[in-house]
C-alpha positions in Angstrom: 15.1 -195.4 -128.7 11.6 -195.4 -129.4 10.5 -197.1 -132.3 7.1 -197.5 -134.3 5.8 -201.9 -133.9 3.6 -203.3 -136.7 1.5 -206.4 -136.4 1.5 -208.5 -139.6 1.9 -205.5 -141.5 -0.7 -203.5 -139.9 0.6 -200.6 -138.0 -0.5 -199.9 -134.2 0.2 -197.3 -131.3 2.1 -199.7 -129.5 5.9 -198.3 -128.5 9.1 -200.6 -127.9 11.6 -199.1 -125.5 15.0 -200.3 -126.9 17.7 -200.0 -123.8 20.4 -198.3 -124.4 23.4 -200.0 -126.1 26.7 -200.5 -123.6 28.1 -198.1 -126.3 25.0 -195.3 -125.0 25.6 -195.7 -121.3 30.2 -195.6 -122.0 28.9 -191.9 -123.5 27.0 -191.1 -120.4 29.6 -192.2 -118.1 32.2 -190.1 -120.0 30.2 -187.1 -120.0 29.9 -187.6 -116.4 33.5 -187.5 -115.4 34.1 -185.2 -118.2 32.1 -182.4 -115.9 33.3 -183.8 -112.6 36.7 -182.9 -114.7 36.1 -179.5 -115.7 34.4 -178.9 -111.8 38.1 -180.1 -110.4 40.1 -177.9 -113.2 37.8 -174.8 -112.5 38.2 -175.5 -108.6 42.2 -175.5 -109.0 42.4 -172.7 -111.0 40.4 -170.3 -108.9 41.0 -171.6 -105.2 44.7 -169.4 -105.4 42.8 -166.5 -106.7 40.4 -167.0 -103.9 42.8 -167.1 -101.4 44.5 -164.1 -102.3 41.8 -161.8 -102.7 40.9 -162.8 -99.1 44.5 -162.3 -97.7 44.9 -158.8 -99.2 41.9 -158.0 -97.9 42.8 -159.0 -94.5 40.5 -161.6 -94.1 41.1 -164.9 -92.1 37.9 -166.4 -92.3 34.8 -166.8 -94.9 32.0 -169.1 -93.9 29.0 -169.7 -96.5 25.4 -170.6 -95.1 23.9 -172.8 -98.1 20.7 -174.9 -97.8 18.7 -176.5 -100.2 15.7 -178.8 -101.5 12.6 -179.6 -104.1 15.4 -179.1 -107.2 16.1 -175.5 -105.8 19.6 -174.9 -103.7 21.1 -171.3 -102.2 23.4 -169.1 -100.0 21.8 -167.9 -97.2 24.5 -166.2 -95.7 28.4 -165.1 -95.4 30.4 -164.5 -92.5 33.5 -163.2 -92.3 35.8 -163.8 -89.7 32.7 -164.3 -87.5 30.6 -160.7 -88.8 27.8 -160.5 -91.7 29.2 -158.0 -93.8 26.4 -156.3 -96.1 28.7 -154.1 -97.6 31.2 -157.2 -98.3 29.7 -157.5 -102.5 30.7 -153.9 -103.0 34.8 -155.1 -103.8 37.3 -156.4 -104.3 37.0 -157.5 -107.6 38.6 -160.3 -108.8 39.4 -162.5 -112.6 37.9 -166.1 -111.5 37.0 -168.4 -114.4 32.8 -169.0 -114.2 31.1 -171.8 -114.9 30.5 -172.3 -119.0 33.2 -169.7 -119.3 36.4 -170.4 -121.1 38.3 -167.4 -120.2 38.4 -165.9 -116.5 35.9 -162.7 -115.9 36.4 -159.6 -113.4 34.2 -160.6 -110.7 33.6 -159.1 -107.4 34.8 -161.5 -104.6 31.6 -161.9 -103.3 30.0 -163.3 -106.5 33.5 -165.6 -106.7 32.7 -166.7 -103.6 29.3 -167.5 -104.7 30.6 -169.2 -108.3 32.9 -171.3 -105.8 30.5 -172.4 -103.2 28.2 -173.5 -106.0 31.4 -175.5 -107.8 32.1 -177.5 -104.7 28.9 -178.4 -103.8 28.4 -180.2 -107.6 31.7 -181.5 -107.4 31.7 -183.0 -103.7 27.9 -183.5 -103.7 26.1 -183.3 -106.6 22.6 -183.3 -106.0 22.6 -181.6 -103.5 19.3 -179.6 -103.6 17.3 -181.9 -104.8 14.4 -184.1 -103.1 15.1 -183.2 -99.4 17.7 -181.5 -100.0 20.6 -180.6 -97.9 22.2 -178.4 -95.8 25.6 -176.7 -94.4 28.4 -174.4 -94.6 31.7 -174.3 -96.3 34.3 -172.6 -94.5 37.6 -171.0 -96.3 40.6 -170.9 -93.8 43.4 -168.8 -95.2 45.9 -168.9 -92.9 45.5 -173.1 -93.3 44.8 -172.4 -97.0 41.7 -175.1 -96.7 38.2 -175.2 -98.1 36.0 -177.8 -95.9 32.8 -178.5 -97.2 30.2 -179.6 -93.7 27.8 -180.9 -96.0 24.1 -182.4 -93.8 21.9 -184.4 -96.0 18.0 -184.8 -95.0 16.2 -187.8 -95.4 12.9 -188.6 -95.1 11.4 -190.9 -92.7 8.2 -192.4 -91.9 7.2 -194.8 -88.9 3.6 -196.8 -89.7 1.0 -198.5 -87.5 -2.0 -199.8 -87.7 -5.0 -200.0 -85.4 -8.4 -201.6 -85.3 -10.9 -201.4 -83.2 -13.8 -204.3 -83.9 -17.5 -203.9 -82.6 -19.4 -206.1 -80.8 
C-alpha cells in the first residue's frame, strides 16, 4: 500500500511502503493452493482421457523433450514409442479440459499432450522456465498407466580469484 506522507502539514514526494497485513499474505497463500488445486483437478480429469487416446491408438510410449529459461519454457520434441512422428498432430482428436476452460474442448492428441506437459510442469515444478531455467522429458507409460516427470534444474555458478602482480 503506497500512501502519500506530509510533514507538518506540508505535503512532500516521499512514499511509505505499508507491508502487507497477515490478512494480505492468507489471500496470497490461498490463491496459491487454489491454482495448485485446479492444476491437480485438471491433471485427474484428463490423465484417463490421455491414456486412452494413446491405447486406441496403439501406442505404448510418449516421451516429451521440454527445455526452458529467461521466463520462456517449450516442447522441443515427441517421441513415440522411440520414433518422431511429424504426422502425429494430424489425429486423434480428443475432449481434454484446457487451461482457463471450464468445459472440456475437442483437441487433437497432440495439442493434449502439449496442454498436459505444460500442466505438470506448473504443478510439479512451477517455475520452471524462469532464470536458468530447466530441462527434461516426461514420459507417458501406458501399459504402467504412469506419467514421470525427469525434471533437471540449471543453476548458475561462478568461481572468483584474484591476482596481483606489484612492481618494483
Amino acid at each position: 500500500m503506497i500512501s502519500e506522507q506530509t510533514v507538518e502539514g506540508q505535503p512532500h514526494d516521499a512514499i511509505e511502503c505499508v507491508p502487507p497485513s497477515p490478512m494480505m499474505y492468507k489471500t496470497l497463500q490461498q490463491m496459491m493452493e487454489d491454482q495448485q488445486s485446479a492444476l491437480k483437478i485438471r491433471l485427474d480429469i484428463n490423465k484417463p482421457t490421455i491414456f486412452k487416446a494413446l491405447v486406441e491408438a496403439n501406442i505404448k510410449e510418449v516421451i516429451v523433450y521440454f527445455d526452458g529459461e529467461g521466463d520462456s519454457g517449450q516442447i522441443n520434441e515427441i517421441q513415440i514409442d522411440g520414433q518422431y512422428n511429424p504426422h502425429f498432430s494430424d489425429e486423434p482428436s480428443i475432449r481434454f479440459v484446457k487451461q482457463n476452460e471450464k468445459e472440456p474442448q475437442q483437441i487433437t492428441l497432440r495439442e493434449a499432450l502439449d496442454e498436459m506437459t505444460y500442466d505438470a510442469l506448473q504443478y510439479f515444478e512451477g517455475g520452471w522456465d524462469i532464470g536458468s531455467g530447466s530441462f527434461g522429458e516426461i514420459t507417458i507409460d501406458t501399459s504402467e498407466k504412469t506419467i514421470l516427470v525427469e525434471f533437471n534444474q540449471r543453476i548458475m555458478n561462478y568461481a572468483s580469484r584474484d591476482h596481483e602482480l606489484k612492481g618494483e
